[in-house]
C-alpha positions in Angstrom: -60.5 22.8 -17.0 -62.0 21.3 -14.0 -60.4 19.9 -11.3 -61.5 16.7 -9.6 -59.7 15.6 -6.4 -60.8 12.2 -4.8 -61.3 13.6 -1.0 -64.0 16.4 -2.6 -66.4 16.6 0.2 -69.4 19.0 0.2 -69.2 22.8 1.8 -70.1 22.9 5.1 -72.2 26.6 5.7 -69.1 27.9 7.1 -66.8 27.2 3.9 -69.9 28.5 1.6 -69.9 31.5 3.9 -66.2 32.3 3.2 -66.1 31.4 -0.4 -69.4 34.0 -0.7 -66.9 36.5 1.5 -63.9 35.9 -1.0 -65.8 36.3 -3.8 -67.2 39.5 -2.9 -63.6 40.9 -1.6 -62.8 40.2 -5.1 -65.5 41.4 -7.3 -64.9 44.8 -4.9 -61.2 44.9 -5.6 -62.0 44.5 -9.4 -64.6 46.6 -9.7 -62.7 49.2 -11.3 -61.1 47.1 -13.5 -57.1 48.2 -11.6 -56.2 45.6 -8.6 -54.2 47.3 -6.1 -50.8 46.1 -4.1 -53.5 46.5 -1.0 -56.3 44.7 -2.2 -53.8 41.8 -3.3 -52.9 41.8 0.5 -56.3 41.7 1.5 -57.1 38.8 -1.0 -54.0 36.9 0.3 -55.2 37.8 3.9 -58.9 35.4 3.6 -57.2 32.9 1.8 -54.5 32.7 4.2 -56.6 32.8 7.6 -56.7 28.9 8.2 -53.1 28.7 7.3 -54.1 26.7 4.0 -55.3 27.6 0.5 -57.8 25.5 -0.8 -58.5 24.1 -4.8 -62.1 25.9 -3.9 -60.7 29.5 -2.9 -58.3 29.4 -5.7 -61.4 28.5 -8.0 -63.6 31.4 -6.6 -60.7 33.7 -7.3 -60.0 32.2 -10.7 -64.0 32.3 -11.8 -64.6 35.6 -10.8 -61.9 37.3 -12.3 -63.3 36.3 -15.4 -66.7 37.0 -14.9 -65.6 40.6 -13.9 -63.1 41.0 -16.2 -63.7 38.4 -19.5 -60.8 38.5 -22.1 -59.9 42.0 -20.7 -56.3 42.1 -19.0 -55.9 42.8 -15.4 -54.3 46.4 -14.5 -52.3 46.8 -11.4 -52.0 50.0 -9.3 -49.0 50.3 -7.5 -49.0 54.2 -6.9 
């Protein structure tokens, strides 16, 4: 599903930047398949900086997840 939204505008470097940043707090966080309680914080941390969350940010999180994980469920850590 792909969301259109009529004030799309491209990434400035900056955005790109973050969304590259993101994306690799996530793939780190999923790398061993378990997300932890601290890398959740972490995660909401970025995407919370500017005081918004953004259809791009949730996308990044959204597409990487399942490139890292595919049809596999996600595991959470909490101990």
């Amino acid at each position: 599903m792909e969301i259109e939204r009529s004030d799309q505008h491209a990434l400035s470097s900056e955005e790109q930047a973050h969304l590259a940043k993101l994306r690799a707090l996530v793939e780190s966080a999923l790398a061993d398949g378990k997300v932890s309680s601290a890398e959740i914080q972490a995660v909401r941390e970025l995407i919370h900086a500017d005081h918004k969350v953004t259809p791009e940010e949730l996308q990044t999180i959204r597409s990487t997840m399942k490139s890292m994980l595919g049809d596999a469920e996600l595991e959470y850590d909490w101990g």
